[in-house]
N, CA and C atoms as a LAMMPS dump frame, in Angstrom:
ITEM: TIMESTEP
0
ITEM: NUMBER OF ATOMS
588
ITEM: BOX BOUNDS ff ff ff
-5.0000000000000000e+02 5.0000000000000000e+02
-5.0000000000000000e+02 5.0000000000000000e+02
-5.0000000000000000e+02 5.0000000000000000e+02
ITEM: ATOMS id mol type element x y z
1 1 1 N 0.833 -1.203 0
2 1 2 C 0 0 0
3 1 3 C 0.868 1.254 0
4 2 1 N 0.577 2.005 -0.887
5 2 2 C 1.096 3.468 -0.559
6 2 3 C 1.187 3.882 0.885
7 3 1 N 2.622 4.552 0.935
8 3 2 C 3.097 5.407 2.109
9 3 3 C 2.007 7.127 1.56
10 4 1 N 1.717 7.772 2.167
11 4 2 C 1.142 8.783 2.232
12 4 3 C 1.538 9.912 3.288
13 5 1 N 1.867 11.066 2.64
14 5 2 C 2.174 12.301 3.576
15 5 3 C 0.83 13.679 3.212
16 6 1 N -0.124 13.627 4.391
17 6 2 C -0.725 14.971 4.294
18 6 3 C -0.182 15.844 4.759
19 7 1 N 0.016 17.424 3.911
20 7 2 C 0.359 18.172 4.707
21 7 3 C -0.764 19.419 4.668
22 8 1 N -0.913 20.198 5.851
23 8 2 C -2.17 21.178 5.899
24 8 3 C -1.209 22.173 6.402
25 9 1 N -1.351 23.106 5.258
26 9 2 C -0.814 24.341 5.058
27 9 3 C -1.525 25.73 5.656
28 10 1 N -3.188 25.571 6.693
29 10 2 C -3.838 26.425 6.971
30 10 3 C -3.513 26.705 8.069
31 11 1 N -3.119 27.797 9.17
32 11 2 C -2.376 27.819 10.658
33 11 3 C -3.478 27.458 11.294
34 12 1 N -4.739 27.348 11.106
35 12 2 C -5.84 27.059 12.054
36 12 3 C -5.99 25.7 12.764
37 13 1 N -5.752 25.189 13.376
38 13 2 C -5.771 23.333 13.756
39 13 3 C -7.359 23.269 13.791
40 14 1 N -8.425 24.168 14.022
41 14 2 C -9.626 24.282 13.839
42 14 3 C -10.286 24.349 12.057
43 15 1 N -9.639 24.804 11.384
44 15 2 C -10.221 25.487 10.444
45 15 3 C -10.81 23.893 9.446
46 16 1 N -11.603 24.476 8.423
47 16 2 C -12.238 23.33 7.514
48 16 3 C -11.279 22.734 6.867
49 17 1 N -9.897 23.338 6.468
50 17 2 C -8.96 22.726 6.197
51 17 3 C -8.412 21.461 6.825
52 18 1 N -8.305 21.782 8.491
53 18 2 C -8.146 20.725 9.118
54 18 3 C -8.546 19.204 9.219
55 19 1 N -10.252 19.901 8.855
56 19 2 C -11.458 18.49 9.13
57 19 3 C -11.047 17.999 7.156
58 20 1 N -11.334 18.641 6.236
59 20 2 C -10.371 18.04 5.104
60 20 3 C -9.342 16.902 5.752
61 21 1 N -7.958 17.194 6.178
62 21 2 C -7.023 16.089 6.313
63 21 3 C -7.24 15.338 7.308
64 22 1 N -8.353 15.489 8.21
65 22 2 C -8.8 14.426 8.79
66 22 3 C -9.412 13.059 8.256
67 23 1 N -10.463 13.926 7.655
68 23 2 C -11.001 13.084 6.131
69 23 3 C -10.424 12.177 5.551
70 24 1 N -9.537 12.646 5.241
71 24 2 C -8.87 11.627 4.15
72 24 3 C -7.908 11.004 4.539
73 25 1 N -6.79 11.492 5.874
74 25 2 C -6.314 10.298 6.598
75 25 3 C -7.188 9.168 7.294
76 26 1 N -8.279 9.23 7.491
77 26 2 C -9.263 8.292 8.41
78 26 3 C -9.379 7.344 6.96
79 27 1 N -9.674 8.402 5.885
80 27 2 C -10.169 6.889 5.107
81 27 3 C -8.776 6.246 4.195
82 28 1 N -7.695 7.063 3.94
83 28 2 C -6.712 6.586 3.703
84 28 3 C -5.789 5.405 4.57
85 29 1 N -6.3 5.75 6.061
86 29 2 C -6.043 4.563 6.954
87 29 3 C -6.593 3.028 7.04
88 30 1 N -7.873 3.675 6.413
89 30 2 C -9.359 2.419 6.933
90 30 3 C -8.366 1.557 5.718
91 31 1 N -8.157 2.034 4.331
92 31 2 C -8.026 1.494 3.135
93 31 3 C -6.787 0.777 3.298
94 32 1 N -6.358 0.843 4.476
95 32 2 C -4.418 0.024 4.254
96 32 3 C -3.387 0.764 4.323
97 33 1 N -3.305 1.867 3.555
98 33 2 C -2.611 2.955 3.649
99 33 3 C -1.448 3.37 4.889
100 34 1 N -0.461 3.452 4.947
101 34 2 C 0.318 4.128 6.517
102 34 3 C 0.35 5.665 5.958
103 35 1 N 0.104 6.283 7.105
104 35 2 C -0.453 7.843 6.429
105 35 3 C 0.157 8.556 7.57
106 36 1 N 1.317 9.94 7.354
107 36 2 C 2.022 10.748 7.814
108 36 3 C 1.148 12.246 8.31
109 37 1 N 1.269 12.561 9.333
110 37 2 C 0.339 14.246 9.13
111 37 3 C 1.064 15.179 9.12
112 38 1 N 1.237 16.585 8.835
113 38 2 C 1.962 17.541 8.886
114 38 3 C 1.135 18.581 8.74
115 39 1 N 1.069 18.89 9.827
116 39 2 C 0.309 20.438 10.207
117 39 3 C 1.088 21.749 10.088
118 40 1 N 1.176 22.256 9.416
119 40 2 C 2.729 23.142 9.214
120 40 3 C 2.192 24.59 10.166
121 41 1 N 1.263 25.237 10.575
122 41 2 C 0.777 25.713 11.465
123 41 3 C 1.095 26.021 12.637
124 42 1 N 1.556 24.604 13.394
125 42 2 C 1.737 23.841 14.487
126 42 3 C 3.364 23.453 14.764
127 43 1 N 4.111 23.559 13.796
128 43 2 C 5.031 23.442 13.358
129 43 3 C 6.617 24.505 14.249
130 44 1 N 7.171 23.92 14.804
131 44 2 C 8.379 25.415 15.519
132 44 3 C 9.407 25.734 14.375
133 45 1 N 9.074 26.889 13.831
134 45 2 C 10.22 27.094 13.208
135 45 3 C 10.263 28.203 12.049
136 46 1 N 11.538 29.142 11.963
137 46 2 C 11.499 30.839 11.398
138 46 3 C 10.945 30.357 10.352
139 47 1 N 9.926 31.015 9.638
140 47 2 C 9.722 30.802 8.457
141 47 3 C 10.457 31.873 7.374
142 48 1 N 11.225 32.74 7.537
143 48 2 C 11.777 33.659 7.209
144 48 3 C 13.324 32.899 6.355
145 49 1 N 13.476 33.322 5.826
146 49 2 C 14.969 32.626 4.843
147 49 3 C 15.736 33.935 4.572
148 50 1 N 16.386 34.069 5.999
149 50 2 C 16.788 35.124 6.108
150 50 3 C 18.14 35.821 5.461
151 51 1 N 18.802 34.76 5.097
152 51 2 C 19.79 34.922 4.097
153 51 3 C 20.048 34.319 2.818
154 52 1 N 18.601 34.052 2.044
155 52 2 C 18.368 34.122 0.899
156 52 3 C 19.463 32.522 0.797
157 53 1 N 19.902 31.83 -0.048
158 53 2 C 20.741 30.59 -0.913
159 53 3 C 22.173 30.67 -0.165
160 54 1 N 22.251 32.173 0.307
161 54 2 C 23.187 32.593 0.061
162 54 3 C 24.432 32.259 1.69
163 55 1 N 23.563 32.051 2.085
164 55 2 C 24.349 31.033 3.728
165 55 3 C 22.822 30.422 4.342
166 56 1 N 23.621 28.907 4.239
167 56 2 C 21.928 27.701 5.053
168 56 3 C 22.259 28.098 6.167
169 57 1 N 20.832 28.222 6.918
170 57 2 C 19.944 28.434 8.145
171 57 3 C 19.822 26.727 8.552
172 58 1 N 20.254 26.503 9.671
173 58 2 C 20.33 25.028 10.321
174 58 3 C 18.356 24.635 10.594
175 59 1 N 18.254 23.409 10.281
176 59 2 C 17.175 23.575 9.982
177 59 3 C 16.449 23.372 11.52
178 60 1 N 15.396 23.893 12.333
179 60 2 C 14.93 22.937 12.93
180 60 3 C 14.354 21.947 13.137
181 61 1 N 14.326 21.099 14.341
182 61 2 C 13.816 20.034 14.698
183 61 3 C 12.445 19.569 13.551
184 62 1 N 11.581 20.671 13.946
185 62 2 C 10.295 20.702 13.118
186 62 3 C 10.404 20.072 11.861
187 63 1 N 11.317 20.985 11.211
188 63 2 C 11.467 21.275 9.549
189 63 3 C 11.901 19.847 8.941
190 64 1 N 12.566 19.2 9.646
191 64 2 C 13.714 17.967 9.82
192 64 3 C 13 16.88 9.413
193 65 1 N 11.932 16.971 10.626
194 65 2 C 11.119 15.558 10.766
195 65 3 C 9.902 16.009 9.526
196 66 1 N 9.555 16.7 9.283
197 66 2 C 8.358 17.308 8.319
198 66 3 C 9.652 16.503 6.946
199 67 1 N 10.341 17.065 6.385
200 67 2 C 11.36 16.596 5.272
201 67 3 C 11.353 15.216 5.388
202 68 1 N 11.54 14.362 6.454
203 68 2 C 11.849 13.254 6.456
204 68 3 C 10.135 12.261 6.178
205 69 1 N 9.186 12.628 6.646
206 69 2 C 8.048 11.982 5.892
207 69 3 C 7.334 12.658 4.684
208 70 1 N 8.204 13.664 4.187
209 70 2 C 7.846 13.776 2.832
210 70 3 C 8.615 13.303 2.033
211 71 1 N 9.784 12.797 2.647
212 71 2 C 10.63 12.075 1.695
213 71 3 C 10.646 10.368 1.394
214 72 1 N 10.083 10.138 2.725
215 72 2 C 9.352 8.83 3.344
216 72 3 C 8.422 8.486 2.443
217 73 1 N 7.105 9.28 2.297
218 73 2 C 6.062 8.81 1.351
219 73 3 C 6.621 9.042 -0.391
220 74 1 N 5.217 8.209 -0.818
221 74 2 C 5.419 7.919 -1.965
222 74 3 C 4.141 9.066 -2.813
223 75 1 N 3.401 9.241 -1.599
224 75 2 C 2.291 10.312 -2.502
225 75 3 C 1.958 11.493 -1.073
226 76 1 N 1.928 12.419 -2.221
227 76 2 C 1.832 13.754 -0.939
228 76 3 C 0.784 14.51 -1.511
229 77 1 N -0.189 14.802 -0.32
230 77 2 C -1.2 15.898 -0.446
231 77 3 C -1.135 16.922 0.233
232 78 1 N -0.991 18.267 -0.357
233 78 2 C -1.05 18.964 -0.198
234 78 3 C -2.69 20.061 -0.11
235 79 1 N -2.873 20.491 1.513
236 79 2 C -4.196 20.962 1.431
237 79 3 C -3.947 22.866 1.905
238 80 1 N -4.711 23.224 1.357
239 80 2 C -4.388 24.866 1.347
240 80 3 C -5.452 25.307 0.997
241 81 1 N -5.724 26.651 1.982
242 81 2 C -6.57 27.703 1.627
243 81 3 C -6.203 28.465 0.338
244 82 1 N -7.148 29.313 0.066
245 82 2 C -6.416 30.197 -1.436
246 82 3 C -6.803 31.665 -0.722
247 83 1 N -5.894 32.23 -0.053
248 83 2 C -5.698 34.018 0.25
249 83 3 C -4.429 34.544 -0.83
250 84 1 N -5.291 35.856 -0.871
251 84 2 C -4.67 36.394 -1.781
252 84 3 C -3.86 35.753 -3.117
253 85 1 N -4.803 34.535 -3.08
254 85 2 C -4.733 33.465 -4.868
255 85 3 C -3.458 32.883 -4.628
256 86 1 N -3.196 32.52 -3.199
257 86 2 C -1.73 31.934 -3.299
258 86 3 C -2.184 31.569 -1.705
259 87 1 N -0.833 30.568 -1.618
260 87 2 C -1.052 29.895 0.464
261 87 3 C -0.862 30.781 1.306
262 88 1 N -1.329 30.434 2.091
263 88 2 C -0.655 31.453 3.735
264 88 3 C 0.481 31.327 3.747
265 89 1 N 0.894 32.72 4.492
266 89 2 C 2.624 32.734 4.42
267 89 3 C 2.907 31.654 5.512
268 90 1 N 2.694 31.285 6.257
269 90 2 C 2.959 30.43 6.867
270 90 3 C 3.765 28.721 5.93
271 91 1 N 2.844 28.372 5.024
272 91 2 C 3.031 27.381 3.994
273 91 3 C 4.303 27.893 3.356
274 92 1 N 3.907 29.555 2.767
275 92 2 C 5.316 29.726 1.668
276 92 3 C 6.061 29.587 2.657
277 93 1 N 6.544 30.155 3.46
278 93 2 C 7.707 30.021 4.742
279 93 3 C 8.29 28.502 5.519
280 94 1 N 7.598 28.064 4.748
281 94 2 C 7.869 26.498 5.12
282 94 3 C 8.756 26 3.666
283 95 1 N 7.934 25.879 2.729
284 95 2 C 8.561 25.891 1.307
285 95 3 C 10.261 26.668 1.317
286 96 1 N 9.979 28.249 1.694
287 96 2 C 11.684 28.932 1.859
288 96 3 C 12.141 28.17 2.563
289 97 1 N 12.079 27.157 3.512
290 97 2 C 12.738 26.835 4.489
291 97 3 C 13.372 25.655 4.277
292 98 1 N 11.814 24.546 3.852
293 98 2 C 12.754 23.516 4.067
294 98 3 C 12.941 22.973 2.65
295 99 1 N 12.379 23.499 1.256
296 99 2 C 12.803 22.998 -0.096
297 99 3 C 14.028 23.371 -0.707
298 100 1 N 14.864 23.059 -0.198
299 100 2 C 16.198 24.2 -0.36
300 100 3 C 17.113 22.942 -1.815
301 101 1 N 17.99 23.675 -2.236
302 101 2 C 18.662 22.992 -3.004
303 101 3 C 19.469 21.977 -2.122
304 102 1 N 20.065 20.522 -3.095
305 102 2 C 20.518 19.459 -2.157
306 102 3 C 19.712 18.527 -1.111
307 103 1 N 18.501 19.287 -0.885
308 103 2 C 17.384 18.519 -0.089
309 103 3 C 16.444 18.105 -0.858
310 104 1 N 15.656 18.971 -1.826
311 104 2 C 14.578 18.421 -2.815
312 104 3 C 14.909 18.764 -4.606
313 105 1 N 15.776 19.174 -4.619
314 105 2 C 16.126 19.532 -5.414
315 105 3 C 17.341 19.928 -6.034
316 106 1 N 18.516 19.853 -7.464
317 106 2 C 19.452 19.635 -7.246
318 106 3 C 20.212 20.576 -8.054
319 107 1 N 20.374 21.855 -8.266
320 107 2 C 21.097 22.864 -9.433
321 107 3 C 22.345 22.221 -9.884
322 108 1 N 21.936 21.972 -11.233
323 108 2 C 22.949 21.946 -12.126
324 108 3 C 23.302 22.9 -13.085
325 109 1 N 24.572 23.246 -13.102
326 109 2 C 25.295 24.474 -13.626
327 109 3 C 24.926 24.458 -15.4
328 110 1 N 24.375 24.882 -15.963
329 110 2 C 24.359 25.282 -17.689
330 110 3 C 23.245 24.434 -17.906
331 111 1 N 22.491 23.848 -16.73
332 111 2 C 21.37 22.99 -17.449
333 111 3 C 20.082 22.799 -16.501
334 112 1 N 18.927 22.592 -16.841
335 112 2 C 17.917 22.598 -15.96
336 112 3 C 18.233 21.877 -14.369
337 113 1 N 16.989 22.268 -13.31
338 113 2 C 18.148 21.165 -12.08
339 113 3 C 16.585 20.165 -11.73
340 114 1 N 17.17 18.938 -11.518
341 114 2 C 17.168 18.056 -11.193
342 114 3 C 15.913 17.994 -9.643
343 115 1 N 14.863 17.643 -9.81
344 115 2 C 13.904 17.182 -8.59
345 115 3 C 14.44 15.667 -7.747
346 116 1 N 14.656 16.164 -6.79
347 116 2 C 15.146 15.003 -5.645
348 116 3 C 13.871 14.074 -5.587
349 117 1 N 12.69 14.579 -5.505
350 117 2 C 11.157 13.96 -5.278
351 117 3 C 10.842 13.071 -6.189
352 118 1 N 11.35 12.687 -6.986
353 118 2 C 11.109 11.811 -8.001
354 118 3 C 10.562 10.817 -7.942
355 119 1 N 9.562 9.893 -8.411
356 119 2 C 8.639 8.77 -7.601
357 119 3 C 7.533 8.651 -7.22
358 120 1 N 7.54 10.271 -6.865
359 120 2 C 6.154 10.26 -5.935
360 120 3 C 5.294 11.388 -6.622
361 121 1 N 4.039 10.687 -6.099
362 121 2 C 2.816 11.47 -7.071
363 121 3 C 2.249 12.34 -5.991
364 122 1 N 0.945 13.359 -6.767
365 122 2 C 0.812 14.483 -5.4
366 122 3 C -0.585 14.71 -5.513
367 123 1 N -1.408 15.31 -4.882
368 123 2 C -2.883 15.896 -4.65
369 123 3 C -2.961 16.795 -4.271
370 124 1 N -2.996 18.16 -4.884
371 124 2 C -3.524 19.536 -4.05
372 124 3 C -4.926 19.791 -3.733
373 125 1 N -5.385 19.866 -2.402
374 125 2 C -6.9 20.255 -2.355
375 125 3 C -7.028 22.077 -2.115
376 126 1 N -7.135 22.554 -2.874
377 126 2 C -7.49 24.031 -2.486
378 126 3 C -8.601 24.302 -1.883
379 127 1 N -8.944 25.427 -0.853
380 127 2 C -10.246 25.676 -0.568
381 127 3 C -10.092 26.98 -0.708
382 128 1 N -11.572 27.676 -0.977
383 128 2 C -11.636 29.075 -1.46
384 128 3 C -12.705 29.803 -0.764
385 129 1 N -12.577 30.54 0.171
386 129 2 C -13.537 31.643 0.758
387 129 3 C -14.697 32.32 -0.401
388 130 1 N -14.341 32.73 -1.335
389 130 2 C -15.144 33.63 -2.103
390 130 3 C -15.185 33.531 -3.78
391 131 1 N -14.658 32.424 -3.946
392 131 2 C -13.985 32.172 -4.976
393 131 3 C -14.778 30.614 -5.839
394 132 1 N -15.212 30.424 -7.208
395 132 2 C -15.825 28.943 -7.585
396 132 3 C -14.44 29.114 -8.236
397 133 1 N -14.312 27.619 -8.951
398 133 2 C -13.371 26.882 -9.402
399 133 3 C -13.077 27.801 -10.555
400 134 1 N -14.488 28.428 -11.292
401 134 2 C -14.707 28.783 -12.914
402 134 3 C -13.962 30.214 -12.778
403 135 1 N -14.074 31.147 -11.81
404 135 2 C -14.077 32.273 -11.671
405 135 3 C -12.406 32.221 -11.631
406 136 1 N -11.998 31.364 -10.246
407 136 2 C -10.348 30.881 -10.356
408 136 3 C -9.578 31.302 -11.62
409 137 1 N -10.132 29.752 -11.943
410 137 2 C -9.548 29.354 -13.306
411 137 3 C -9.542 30.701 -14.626
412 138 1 N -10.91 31.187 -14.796
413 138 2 C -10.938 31.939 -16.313
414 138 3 C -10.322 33.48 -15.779
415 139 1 N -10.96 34.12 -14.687
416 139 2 C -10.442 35.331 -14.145
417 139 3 C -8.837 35.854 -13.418
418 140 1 N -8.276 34.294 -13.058
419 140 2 C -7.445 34.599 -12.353
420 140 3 C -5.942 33.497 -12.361
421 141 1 N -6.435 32.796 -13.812
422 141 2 C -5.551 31.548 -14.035
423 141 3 C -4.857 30.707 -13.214
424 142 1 N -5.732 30.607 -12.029
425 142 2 C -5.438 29.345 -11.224
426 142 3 C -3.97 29.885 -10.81
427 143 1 N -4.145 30.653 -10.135
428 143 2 C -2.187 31.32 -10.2
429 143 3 C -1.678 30.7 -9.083
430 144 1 N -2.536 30.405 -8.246
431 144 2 C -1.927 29.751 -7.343
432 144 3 C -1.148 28.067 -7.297
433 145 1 N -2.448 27.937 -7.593
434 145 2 C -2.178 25.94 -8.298
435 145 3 C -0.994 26.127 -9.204
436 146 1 N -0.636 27.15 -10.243
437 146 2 C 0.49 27.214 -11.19
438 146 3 C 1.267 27.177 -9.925
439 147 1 N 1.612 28.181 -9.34
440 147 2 C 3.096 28.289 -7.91
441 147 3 C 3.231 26.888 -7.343
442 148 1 N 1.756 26.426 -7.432
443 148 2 C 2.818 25.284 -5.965
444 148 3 C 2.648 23.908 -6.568
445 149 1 N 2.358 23.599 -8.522
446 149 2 C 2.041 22.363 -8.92
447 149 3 C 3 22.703 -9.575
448 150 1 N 3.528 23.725 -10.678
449 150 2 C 4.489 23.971 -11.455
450 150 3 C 5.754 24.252 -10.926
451 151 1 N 5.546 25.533 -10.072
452 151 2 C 6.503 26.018 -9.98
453 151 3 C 7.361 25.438 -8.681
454 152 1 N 6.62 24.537 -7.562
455 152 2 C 7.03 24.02 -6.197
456 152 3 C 7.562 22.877 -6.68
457 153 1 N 6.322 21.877 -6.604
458 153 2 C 5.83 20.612 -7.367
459 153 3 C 6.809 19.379 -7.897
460 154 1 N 6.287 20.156 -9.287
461 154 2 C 7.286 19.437 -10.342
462 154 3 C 7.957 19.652 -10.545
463 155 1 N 8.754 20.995 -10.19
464 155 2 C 10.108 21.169 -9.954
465 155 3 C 11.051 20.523 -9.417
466 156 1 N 10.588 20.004 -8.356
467 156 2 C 11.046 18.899 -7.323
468 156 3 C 11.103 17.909 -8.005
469 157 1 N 10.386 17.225 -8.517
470 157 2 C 10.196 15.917 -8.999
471 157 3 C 8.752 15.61 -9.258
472 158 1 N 7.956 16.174 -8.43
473 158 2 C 6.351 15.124 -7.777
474 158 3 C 6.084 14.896 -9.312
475 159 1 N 5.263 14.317 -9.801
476 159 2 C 4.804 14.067 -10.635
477 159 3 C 3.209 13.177 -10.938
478 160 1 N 2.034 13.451 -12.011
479 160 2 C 0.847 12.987 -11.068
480 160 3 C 0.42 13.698 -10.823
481 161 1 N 0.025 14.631 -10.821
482 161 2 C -1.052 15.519 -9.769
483 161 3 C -1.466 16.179 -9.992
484 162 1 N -2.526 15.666 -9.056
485 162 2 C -4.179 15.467 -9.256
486 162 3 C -4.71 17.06 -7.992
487 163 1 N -5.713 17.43 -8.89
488 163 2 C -6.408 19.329 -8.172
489 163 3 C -7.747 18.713 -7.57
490 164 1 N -7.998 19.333 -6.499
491 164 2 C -9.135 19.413 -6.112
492 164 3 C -9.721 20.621 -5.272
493 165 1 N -10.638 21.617 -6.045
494 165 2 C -11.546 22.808 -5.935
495 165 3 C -12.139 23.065 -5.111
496 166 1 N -11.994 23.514 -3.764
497 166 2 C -13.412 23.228 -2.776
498 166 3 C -13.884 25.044 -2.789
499 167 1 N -15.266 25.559 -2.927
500 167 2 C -15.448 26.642 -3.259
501 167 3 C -16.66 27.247 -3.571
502 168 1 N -17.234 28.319 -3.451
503 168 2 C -16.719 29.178 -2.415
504 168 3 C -17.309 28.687 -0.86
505 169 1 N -16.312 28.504 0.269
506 169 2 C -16.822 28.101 1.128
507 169 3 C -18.059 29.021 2.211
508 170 1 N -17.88 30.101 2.212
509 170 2 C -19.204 31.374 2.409
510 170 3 C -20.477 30.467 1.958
511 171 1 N -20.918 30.083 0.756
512 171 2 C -21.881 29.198 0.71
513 171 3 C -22.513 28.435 0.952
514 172 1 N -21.248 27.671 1.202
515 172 2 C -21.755 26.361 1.176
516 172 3 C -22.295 26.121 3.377
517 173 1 N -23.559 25.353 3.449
518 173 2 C -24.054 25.269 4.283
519 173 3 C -23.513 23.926 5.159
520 174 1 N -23.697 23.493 6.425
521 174 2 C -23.229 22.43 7.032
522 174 3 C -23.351 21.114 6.399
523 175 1 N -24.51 20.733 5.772
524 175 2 C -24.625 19.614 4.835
525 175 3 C -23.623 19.29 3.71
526 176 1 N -23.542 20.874 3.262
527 176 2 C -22.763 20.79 2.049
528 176 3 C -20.944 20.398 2.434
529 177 1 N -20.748 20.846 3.567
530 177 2 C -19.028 20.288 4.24
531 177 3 C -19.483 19.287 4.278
532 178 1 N -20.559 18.643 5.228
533 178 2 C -20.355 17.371 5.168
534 178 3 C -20.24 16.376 3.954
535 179 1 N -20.954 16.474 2.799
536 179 2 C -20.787 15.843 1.549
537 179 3 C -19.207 16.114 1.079
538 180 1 N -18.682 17.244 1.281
539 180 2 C -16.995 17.7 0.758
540 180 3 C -16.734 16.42 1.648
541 181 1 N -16.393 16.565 3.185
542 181 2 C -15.682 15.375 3.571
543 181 3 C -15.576 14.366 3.574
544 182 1 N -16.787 13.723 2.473
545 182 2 C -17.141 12.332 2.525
546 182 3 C -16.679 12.246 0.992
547 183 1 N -16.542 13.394 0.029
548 183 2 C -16.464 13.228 -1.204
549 183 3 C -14.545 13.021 -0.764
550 184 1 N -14.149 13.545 0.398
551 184 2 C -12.583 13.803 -0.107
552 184 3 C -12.311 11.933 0.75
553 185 1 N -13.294 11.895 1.233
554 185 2 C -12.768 10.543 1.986
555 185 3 C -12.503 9.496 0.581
556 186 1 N -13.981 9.645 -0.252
557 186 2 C -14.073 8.537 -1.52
558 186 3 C -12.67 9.071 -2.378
559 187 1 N -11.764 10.229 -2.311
560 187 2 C -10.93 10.685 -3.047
561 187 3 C -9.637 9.989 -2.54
562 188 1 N -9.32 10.047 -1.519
563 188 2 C -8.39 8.911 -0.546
564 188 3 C -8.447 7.606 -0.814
565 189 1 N -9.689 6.926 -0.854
566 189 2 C -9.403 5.401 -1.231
567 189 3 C -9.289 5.806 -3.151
568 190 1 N -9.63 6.492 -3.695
569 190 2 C -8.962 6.369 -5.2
570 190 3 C -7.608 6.379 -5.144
571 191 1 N -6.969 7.615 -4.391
572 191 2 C -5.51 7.844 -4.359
573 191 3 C -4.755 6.66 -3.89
574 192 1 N -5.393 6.071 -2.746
575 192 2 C -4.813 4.659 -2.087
576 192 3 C -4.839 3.591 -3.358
577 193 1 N -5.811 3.356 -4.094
578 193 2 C -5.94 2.309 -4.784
579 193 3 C -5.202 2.263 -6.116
580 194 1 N -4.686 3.979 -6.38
581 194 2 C -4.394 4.159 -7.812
582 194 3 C -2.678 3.335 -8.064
583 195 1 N -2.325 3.098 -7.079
584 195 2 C -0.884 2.653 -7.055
585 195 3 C -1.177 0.734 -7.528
586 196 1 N -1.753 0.423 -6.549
587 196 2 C -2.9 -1.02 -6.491
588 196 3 C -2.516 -1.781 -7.878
């Protein structure tokens, strides 16, 4: 069975984001699955990259063990709010921190560089305050999903991966989360099974 790493990129340990990676670790578990959590929120550690490439920042404890079950699994989901059409700084500040060259990724001099992540496939679930999928997409070209599927992503290596729209959440009424969490649970045993 697939190794699996969620990570929830929202600082809220409350927020709908949360009950999302609950979701889908419960049913990614039920299915066989060994499933990693990473609350990056919750997480100790500067998110600031305070001297740019240009001298490494020792990583902490946090950052360490977060790297080591994303390097562990074989499929990573990534769950995120969409502010200001991109993650909470909290998420990017995790990304400055711990995707550094030599860890996920590998610069080679006169030629494209090299994704350390190689292997492993990925799932972004976005959720959107005010925002449908259509409006995203045609008004605002998904700019976010480009940053962290293109430009994070597959840069690295991930490869695979699979979007999922949740939106606008202002709308949607208690019934309607509940159907999201049961739709992202049936989305977990696909992801579990797609390796199968």
């Amino acid at each position: 069975m697939r190794k699996i790493v969620v990570i929830n990129g929202h600082p809220d340990p409350l927020s709908f984001n949360a009950a999302i990676a609950q979701s889908y670790i419960q049913s990614a578990s039920d299915a066989g699955s060994e499933v990693r959590y990473i609350a990056i929120g919750l997480l100790d550690f500067n998110p600031n990259l305070a001297h740019g490439y240009r001298q490494r920042m020792e990583l902490e404890p946090d950052l360490a063990e977060a790297l080591d079950a994303i390097r562990w699994s074989d499929h990573q989901v990534w769950i995120h709010p969409l502010w200001w059409l991109g993650m909470p700084a909290i998420m990017k500040g995790f990304f400055d921190r711990a995707f550094l060259p030599g860890i996920v990724f590998k610069s080679n001099k006169g030629s494209l560089s090299e994704g350390l992540l190689k292997g492993r496939t990925g799932r972004i679930i976005t959720t959107a305050g005010d925002l449908s999928e259509n409006v995203y997409e045609d008004e605002y070209s998904s700019s976010g999903l480009i940053q962290l599927q293109k430009g994070i992503l597959e840069y690295c290596g991930v490869d695979s991966i699979q979007n999922t729209f949740i939106g606008p959440l202002y709308e949607l009424k208690e019934e309607d989360r509940k159907r999201w969490l049961e739709e992202i649970a049936s989305i977990a045993k696909t992801d579990v099974y797609a390796s199968v």
